[in-house]
PQR file with spaces between the fields and no chain letter, atoms N, CA, C, O and H, PARSE charges and radii, in Angstrom:
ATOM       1  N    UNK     1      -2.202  -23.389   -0.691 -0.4000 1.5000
ATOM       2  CA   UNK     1      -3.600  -23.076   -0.404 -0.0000 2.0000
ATOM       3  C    UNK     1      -3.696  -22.039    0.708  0.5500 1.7000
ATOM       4  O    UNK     1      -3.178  -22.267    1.802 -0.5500 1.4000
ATOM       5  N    UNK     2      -4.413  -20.790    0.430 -0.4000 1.5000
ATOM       6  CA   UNK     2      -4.610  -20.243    1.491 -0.0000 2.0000
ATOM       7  C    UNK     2      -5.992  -20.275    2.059  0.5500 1.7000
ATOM       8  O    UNK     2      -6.960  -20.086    1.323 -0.5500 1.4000
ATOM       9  H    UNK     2      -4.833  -20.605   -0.459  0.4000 1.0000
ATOM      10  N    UNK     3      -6.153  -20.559    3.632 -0.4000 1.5000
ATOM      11  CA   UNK     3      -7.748  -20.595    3.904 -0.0000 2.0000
ATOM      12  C    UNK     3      -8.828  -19.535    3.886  0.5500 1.7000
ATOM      13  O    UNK     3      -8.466  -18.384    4.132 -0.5500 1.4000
ATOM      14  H    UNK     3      -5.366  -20.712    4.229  0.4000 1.0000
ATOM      15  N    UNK     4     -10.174  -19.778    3.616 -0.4000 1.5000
ATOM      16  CA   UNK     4     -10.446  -18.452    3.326 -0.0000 2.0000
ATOM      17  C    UNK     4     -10.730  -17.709    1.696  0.5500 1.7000
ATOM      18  O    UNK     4     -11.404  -16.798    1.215 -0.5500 1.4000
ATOM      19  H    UNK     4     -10.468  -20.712    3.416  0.4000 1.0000
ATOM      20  N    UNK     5     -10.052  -18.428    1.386 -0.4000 1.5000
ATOM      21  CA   UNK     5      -9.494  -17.473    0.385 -0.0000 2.0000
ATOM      22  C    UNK     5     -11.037  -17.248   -1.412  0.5500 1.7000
ATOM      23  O    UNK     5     -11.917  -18.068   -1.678 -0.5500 1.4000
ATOM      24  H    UNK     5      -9.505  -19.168    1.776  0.4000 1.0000
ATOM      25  N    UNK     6     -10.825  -16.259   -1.982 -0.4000 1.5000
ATOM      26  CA   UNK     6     -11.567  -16.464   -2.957 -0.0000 2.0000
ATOM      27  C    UNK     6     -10.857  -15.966   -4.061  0.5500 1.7000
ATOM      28  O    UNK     6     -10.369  -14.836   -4.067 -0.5500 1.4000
ATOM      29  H    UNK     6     -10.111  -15.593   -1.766  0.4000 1.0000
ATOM      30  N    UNK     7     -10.779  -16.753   -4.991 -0.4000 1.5000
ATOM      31  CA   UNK     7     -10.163  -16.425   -6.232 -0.0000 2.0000
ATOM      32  C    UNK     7     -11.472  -16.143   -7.612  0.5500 1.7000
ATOM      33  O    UNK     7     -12.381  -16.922   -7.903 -0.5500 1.4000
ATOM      34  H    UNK     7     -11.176  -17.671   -4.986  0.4000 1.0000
ATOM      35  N    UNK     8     -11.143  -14.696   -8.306 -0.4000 1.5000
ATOM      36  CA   UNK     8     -11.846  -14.172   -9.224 -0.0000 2.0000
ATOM      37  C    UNK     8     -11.290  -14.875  -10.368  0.5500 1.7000
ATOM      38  O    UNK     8     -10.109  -15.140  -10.142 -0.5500 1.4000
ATOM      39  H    UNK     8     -10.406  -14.064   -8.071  0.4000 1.0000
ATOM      40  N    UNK     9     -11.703  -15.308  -11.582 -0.4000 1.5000
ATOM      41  CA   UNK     9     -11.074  -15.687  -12.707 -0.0000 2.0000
ATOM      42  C    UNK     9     -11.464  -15.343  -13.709  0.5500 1.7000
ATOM      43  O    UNK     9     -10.802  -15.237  -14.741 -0.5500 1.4000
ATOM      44  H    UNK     9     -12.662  -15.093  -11.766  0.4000 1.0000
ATOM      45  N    UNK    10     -12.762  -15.082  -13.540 -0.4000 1.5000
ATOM      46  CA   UNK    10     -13.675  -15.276  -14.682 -0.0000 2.0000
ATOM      47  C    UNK    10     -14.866  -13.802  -15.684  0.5500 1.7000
ATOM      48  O    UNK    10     -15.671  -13.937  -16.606 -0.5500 1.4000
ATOM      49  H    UNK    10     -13.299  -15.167  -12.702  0.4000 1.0000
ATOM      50  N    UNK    11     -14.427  -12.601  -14.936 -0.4000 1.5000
ATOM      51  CA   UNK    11     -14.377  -11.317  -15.615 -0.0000 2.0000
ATOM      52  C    UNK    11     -13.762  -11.151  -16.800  0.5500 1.7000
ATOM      53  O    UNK    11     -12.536  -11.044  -16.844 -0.5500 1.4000
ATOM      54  H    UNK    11     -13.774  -12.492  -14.187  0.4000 1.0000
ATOM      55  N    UNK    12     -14.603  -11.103  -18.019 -0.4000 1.5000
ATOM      56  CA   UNK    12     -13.748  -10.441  -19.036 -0.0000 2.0000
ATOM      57  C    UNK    12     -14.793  -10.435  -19.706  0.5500 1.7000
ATOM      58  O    UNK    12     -15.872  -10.964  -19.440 -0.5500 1.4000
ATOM      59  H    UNK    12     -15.599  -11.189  -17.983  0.4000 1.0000
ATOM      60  N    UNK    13     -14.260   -9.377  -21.262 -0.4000 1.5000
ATOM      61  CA   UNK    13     -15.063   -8.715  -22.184 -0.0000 2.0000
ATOM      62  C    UNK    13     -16.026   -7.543  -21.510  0.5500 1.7000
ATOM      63  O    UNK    13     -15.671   -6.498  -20.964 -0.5500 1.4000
ATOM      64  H    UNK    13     -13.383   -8.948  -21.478  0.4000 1.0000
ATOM      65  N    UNK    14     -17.068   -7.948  -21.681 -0.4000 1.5000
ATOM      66  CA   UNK    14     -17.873   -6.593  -21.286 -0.0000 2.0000
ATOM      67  C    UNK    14     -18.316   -6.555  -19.921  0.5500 1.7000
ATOM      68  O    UNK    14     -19.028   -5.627  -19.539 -0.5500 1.4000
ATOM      69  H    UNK    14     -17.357   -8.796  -22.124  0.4000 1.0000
ATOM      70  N    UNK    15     -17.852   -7.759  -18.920 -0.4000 1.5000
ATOM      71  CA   UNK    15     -17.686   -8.030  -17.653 -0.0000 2.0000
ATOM      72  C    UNK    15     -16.259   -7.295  -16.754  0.5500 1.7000
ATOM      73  O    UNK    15     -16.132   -7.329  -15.530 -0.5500 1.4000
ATOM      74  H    UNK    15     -17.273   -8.514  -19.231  0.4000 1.0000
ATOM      75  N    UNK    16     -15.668   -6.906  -17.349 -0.4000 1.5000
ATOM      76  CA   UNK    16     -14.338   -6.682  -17.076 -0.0000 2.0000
ATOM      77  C    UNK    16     -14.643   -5.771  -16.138  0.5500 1.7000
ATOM      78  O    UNK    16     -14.040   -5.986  -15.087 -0.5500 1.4000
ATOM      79  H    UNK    16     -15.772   -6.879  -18.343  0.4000 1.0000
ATOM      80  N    UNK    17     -15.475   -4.672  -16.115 -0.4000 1.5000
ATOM      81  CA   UNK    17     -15.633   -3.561  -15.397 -0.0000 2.0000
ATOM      82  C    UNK    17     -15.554   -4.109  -13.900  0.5500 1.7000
ATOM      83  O    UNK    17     -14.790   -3.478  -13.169 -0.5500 1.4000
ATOM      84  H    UNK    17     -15.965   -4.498  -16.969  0.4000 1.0000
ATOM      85  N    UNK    18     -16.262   -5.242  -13.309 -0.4000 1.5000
ATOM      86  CA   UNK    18     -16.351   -6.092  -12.459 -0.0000 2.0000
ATOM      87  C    UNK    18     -15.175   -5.796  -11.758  0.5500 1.7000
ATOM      88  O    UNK    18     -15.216   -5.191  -10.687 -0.5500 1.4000
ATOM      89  H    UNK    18     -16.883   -5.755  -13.902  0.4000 1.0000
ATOM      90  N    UNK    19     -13.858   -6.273  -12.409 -0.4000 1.5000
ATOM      91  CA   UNK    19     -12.697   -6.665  -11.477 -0.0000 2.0000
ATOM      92  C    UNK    19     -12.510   -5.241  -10.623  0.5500 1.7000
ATOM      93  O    UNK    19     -12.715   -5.123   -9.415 -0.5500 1.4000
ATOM      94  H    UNK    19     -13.825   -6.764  -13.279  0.4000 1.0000
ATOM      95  N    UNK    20     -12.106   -4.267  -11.468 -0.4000 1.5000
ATOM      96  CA   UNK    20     -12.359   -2.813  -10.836 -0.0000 2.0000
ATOM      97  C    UNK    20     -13.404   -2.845   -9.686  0.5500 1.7000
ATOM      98  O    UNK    20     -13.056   -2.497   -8.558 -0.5500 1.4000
ATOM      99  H    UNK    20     -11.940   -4.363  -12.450  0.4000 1.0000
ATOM     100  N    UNK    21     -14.653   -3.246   -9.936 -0.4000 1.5000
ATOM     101  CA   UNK    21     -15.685   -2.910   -8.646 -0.0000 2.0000
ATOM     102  C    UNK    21     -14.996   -3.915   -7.444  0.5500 1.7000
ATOM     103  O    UNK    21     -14.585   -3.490   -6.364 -0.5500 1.4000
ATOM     104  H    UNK    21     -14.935   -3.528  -10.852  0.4000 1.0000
ATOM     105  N    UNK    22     -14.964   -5.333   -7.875 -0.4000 1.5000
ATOM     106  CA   UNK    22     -14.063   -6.057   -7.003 -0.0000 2.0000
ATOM     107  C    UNK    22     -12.795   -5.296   -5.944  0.5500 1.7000
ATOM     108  O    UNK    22     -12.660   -5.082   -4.739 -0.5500 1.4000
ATOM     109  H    UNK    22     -15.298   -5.679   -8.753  0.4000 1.0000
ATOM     110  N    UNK    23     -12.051   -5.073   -7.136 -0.4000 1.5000
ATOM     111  CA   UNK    23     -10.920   -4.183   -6.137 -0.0000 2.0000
ATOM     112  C    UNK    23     -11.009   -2.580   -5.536  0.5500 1.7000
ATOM     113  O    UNK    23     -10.079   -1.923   -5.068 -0.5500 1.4000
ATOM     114  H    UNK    23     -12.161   -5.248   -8.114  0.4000 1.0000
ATOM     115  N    UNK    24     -11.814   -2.350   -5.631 -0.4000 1.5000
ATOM     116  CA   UNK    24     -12.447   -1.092   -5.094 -0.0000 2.0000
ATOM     117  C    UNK    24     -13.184   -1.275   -4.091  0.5500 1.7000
ATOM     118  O    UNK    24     -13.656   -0.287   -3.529 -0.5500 1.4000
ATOM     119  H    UNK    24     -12.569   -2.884   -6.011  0.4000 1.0000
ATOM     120  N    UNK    25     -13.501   -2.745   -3.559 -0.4000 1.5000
ATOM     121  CA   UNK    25     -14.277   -3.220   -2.104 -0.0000 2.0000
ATOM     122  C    UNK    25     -13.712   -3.931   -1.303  0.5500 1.7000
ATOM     123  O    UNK    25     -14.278   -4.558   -0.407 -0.5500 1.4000
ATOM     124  H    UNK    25     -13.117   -3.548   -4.015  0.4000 1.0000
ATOM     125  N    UNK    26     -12.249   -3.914   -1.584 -0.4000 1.5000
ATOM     126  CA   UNK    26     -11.214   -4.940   -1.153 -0.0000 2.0000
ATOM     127  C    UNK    26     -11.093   -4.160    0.229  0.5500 1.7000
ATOM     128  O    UNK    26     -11.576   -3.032    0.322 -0.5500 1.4000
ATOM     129  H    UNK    26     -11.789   -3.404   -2.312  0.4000 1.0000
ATOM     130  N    UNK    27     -10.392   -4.816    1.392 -0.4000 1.5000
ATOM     131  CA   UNK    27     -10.312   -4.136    2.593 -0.0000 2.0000
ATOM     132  C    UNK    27      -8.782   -3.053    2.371  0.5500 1.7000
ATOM     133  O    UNK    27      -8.740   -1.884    2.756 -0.5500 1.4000
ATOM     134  H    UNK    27     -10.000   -5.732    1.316  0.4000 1.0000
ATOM     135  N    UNK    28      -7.691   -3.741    1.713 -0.4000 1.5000
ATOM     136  CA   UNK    28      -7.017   -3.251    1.587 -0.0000 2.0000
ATOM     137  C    UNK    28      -5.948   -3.777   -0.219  0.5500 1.7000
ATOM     138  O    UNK    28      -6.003   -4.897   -0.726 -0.5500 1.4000
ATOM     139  H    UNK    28      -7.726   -4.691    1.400  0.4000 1.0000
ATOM     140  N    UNK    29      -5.291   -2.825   -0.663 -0.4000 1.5000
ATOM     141  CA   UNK    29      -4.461   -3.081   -1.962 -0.0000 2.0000
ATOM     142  C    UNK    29      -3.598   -3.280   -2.216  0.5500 1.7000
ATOM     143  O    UNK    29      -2.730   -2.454   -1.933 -0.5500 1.4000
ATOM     144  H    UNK    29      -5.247   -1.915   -0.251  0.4000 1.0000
ATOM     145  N    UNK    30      -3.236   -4.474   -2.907 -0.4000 1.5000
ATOM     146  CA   UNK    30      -1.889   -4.603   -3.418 -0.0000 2.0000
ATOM     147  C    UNK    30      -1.500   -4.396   -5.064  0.5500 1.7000
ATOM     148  O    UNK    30      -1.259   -5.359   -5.793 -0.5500 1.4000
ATOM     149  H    UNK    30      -3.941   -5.145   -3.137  0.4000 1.0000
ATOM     150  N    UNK    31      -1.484   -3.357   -5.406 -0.4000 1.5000
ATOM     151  CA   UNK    31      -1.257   -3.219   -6.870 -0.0000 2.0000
ATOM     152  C    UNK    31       0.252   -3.173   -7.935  0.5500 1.7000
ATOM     153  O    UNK    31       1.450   -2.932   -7.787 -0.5500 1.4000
ATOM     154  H    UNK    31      -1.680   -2.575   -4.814  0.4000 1.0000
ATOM     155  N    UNK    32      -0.773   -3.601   -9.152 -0.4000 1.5000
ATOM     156  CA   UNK    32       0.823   -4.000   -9.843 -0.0000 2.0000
ATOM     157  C    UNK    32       1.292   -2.803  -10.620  0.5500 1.7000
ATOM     158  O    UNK    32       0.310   -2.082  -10.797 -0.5500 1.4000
ATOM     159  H    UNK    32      -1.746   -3.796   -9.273  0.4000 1.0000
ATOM     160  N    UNK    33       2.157   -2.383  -11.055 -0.4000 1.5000
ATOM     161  CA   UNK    33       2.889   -1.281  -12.147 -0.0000 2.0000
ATOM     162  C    UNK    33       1.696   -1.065  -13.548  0.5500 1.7000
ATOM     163  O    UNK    33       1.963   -0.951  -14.744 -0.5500 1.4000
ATOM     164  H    UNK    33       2.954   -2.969  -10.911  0.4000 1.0000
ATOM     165  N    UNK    34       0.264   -1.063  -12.827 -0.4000 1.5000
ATOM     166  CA   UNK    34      -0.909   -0.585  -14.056 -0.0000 2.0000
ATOM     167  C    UNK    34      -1.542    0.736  -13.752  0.5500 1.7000
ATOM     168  O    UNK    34      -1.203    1.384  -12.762 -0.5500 1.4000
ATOM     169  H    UNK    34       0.047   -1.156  -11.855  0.4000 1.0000
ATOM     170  N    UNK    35      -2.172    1.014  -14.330 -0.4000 1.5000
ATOM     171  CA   UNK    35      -3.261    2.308  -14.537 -0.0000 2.0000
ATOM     172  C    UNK    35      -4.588    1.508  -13.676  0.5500 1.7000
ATOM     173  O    UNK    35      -5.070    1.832  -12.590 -0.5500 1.4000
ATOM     174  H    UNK    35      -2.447    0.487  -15.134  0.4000 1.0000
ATOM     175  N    UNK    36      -4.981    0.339  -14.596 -0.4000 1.5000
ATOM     176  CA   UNK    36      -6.364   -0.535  -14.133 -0.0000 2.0000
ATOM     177  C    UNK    36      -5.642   -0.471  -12.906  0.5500 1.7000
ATOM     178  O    UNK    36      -5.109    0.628  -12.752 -0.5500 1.4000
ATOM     179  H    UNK    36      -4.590    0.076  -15.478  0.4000 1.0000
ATOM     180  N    UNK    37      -5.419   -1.410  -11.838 -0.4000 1.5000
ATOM     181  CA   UNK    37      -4.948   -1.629  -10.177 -0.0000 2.0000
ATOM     182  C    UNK    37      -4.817   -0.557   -9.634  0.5500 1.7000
ATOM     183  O    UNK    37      -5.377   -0.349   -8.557 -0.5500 1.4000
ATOM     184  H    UNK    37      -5.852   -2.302  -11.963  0.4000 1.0000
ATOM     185  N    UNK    38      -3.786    0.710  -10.450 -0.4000 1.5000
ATOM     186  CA   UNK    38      -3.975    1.787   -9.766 -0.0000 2.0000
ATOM     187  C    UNK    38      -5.917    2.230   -9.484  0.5500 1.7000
ATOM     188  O    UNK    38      -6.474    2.418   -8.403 -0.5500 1.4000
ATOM     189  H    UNK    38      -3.331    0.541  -11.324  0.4000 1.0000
ATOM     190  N    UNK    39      -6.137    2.248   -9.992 -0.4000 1.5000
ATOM     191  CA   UNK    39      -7.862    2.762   -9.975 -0.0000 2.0000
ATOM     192  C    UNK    39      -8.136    1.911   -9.031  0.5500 1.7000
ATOM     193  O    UNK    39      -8.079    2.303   -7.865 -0.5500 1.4000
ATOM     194  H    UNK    39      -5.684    2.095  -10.871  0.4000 1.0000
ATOM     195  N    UNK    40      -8.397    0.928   -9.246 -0.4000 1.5000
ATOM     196  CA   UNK    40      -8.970    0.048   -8.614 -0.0000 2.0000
ATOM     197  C    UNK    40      -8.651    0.527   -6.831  0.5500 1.7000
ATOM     198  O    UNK    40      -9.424    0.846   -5.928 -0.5500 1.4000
ATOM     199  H    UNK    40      -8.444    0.610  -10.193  0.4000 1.0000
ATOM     200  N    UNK    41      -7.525    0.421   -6.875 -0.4000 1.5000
ATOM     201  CA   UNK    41      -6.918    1.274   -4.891 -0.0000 2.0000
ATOM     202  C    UNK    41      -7.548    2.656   -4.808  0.5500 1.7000
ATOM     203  O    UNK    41      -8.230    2.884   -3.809 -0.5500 1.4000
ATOM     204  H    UNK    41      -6.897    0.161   -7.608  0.4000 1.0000
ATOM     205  N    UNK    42      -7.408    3.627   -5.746 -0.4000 1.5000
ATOM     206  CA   UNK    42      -7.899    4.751   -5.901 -0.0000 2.0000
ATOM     207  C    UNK    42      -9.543    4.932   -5.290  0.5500 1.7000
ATOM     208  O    UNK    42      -9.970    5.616   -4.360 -0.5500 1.4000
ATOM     209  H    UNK    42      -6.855    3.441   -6.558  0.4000 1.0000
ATOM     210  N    UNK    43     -10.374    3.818   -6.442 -0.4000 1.5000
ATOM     211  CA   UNK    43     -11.496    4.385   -5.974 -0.0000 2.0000
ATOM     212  C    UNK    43     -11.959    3.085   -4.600  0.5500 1.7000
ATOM     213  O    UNK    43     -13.116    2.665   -4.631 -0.5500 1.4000
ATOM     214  H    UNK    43     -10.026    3.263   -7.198  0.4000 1.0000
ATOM     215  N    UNK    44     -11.361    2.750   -3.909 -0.4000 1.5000
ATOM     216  CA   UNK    44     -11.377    2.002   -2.589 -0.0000 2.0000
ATOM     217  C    UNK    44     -11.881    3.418   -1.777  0.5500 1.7000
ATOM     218  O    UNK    44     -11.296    4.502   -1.762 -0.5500 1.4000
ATOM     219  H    UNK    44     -10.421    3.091   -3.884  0.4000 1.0000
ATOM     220  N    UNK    45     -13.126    3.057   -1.124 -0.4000 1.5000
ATOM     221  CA   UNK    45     -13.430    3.957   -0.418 -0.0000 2.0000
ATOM     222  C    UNK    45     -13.193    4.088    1.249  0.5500 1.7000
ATOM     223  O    UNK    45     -13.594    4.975    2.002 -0.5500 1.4000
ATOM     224  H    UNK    45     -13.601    2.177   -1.135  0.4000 1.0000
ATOM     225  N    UNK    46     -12.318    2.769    1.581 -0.4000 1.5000
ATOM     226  CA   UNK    46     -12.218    2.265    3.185 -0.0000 2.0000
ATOM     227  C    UNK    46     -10.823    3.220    3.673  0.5500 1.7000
ATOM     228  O    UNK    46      -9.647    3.235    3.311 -0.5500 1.4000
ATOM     229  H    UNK    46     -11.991    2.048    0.969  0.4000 1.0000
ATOM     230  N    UNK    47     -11.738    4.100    4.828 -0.4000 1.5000
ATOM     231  CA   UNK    47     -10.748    5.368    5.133 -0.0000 2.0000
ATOM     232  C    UNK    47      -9.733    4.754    6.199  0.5500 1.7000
ATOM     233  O    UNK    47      -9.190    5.490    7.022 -0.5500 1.4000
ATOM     234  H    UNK    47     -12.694    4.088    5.122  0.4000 1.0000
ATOM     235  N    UNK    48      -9.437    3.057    6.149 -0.4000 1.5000
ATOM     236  CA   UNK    48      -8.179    2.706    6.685 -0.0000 2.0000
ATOM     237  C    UNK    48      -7.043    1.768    5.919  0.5500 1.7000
ATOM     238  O    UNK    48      -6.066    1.177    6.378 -0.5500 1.4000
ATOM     239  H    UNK    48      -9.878    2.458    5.481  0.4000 1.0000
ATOM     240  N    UNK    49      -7.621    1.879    4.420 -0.4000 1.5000
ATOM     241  CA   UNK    49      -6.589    1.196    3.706 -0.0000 2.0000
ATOM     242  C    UNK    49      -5.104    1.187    3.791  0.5500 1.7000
ATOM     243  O    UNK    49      -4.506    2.238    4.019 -0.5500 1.4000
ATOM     244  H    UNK    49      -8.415    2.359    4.047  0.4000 1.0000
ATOM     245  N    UNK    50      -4.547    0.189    3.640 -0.4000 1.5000
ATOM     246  CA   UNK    50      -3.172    0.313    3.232 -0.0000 2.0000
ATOM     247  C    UNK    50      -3.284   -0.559    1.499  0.5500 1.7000
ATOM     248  O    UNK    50      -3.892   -1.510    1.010 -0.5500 1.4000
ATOM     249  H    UNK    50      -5.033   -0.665    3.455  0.4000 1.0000
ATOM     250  N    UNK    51      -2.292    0.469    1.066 -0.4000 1.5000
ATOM     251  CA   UNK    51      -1.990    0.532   -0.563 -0.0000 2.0000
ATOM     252  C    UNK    51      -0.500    0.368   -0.348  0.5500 1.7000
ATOM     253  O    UNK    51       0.240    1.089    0.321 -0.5500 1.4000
ATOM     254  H    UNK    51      -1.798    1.243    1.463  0.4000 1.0000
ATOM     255  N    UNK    52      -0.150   -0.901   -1.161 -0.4000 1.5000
ATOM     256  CA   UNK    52       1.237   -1.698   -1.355 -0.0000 2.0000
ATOM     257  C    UNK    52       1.014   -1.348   -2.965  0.5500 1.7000
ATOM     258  O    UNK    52       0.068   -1.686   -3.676 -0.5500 1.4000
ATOM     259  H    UNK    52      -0.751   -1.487   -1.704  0.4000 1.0000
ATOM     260  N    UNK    53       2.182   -0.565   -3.312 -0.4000 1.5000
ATOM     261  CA   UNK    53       2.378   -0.346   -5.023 -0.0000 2.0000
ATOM     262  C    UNK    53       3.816    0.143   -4.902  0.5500 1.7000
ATOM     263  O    UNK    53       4.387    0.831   -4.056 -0.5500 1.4000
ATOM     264  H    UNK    53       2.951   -0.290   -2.734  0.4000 1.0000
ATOM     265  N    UNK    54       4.278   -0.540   -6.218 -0.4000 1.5000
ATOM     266  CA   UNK    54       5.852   -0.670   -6.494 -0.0000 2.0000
ATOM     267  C    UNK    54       6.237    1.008   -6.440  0.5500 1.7000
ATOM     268  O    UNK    54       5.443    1.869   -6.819 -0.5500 1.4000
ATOM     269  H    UNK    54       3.815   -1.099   -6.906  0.4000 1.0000
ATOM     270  N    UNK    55       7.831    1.354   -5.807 -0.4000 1.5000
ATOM     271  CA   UNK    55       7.953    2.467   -5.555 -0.0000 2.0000
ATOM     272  C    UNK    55       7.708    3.457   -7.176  0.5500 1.7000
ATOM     273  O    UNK    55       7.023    4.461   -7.372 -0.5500 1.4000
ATOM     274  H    UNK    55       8.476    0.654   -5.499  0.4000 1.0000
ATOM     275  N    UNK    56       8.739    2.520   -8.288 -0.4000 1.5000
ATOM     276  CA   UNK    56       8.554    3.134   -9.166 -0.0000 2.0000
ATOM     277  C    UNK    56       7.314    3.181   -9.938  0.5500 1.7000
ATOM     278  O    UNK    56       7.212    1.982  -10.196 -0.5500 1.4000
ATOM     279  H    UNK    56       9.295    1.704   -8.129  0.4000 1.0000
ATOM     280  N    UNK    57       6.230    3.772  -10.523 -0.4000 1.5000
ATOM     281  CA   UNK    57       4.946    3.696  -11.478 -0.0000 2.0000
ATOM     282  C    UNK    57       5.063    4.149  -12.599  0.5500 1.7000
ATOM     283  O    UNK    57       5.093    5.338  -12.917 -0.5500 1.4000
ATOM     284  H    UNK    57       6.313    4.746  -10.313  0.4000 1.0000
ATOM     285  N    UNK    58       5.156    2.973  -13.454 -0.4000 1.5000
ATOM     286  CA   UNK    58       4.598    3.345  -14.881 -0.0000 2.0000
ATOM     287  C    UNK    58       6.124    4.280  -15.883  0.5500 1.7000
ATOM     288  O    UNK    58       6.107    5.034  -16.855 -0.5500 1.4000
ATOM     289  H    UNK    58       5.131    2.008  -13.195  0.4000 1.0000
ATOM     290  N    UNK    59       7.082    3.815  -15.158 -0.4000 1.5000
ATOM     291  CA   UNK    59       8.438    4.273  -15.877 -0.0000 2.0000
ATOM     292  C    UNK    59       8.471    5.651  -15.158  0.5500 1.7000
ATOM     293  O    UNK    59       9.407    6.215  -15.724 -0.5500 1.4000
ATOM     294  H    UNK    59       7.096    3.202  -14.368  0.4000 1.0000
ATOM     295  N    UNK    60       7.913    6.617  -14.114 -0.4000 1.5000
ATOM     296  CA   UNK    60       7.778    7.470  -13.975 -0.0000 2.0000
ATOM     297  C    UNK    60       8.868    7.588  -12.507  0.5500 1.7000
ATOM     298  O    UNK    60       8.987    6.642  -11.728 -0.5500 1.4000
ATOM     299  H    UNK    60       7.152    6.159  -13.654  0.4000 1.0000
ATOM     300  N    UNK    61       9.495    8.726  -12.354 -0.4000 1.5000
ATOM     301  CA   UNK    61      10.533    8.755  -11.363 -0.0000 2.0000
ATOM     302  C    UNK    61       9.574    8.492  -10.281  0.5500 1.7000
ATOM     303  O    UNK    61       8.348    8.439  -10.382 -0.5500 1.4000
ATOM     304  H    UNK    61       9.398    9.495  -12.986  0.4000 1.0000
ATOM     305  N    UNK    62      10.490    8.293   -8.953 -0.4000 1.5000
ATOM     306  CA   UNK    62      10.555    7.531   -7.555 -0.0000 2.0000
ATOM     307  C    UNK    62       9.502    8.699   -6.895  0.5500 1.7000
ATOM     308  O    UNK    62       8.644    8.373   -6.074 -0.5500 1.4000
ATOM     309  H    UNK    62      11.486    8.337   -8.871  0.4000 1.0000
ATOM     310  N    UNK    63       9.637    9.759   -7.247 -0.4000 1.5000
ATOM     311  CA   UNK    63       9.302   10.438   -6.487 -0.0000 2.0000
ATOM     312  C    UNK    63       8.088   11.643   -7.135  0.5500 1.7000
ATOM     313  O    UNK    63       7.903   12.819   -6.824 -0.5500 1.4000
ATOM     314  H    UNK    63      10.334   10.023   -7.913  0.4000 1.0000
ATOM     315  N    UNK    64       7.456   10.823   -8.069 -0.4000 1.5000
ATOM     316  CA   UNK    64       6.112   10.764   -8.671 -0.0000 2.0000
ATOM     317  C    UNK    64       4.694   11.287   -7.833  0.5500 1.7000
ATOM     318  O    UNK    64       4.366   10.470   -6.972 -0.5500 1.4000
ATOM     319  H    UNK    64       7.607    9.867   -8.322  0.4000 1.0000
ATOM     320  N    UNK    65       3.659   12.674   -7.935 -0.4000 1.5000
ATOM     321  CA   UNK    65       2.920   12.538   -7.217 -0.0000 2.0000
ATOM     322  C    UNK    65       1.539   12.080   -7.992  0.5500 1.7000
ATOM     323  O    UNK    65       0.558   12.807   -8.147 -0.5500 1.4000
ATOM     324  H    UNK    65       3.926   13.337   -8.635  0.4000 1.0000
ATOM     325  N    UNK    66       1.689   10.578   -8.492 -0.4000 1.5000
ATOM     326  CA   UNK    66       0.591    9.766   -8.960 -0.0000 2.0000
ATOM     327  C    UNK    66       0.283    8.704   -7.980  0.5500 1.7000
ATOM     328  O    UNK    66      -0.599    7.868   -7.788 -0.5500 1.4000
ATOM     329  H    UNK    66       2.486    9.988   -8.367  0.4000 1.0000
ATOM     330  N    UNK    67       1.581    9.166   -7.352 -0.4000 1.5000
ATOM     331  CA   UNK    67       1.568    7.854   -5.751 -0.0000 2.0000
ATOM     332  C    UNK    67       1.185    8.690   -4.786  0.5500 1.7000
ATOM     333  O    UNK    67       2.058    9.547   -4.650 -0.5500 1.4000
ATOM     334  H    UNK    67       2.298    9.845   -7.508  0.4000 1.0000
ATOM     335  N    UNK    68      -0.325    8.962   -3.541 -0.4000 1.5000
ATOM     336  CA   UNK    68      -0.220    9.306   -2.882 -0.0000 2.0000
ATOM     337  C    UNK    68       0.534    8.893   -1.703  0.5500 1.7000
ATOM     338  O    UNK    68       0.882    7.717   -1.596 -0.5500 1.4000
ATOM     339  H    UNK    68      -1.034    8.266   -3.652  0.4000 1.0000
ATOM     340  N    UNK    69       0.868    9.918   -0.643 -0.4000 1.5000
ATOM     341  CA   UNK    69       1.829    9.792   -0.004 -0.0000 2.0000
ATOM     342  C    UNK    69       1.506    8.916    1.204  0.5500 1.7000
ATOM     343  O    UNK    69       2.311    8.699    2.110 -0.5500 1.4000
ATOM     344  H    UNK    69       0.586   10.873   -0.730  0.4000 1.0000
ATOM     345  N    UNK    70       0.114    8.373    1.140 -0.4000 1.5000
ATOM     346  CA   UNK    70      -0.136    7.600    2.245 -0.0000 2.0000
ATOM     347  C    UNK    70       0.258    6.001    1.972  0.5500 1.7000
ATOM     348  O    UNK    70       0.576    5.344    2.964 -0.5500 1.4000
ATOM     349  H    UNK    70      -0.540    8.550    0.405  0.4000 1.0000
ATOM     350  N    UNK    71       0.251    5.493    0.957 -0.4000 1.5000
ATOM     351  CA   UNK    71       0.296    4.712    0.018 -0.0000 2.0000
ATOM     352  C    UNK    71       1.869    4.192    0.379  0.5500 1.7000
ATOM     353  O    UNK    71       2.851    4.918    0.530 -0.5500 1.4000
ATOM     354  H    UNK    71      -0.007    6.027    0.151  0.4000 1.0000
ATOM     355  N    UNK    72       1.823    3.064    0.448 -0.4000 1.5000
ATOM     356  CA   UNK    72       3.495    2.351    0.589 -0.0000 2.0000
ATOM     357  C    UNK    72       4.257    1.846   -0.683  0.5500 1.7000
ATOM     358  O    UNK    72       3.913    0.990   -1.498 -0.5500 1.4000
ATOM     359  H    UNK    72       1.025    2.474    0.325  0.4000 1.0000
ATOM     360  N    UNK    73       5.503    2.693   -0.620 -0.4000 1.5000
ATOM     361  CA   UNK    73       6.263    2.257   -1.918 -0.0000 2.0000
ATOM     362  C    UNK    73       7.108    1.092   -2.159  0.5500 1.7000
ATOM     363  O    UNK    73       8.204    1.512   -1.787 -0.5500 1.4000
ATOM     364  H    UNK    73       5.783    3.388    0.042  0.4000 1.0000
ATOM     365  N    UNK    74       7.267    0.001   -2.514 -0.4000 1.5000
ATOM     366  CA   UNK    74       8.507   -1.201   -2.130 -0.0000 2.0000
ATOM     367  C    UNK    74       9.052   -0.911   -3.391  0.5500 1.7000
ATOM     368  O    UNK    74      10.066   -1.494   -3.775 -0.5500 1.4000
ATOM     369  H    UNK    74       6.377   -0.340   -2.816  0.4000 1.0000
């Protein structure tokens, strides 16, 4: 259990757009090896984010500029 915490579950079908607005108001991102999550960090408008996304994206080499460079690679 974490305290605090709020869990989304329930977006889908023609709601889906939601999760995107969700993660686009997040303080900061942790995204998975997608296009959707990528966006979602993308259109985050908070000019102190930190963005956690896997070094490699989308089968695409390490050194990819679909990853901006502010953005942390693991």
């Amino acid at each position: 259990n974490i305290p605090n915490s709020i869990y989304v579950n329930f977006n889908s079908g023609s709601d889906s757009w939601q999760d995107m607005f969700l993660m686009s108001q997040c303080k900061h991102n942790i995204i998975a090896n997608s296009s959707f999550s990528w966006w979602g960090a993308w259109l985050n408008r908070n000019t102190n984010k930190i963005v956690i996304t896997p070094s490699r994206f989308i089968n695409l080499e390490e050194n990819s500029d679909i990853i901006p460079d502010t953005w942390i690679r693991i």
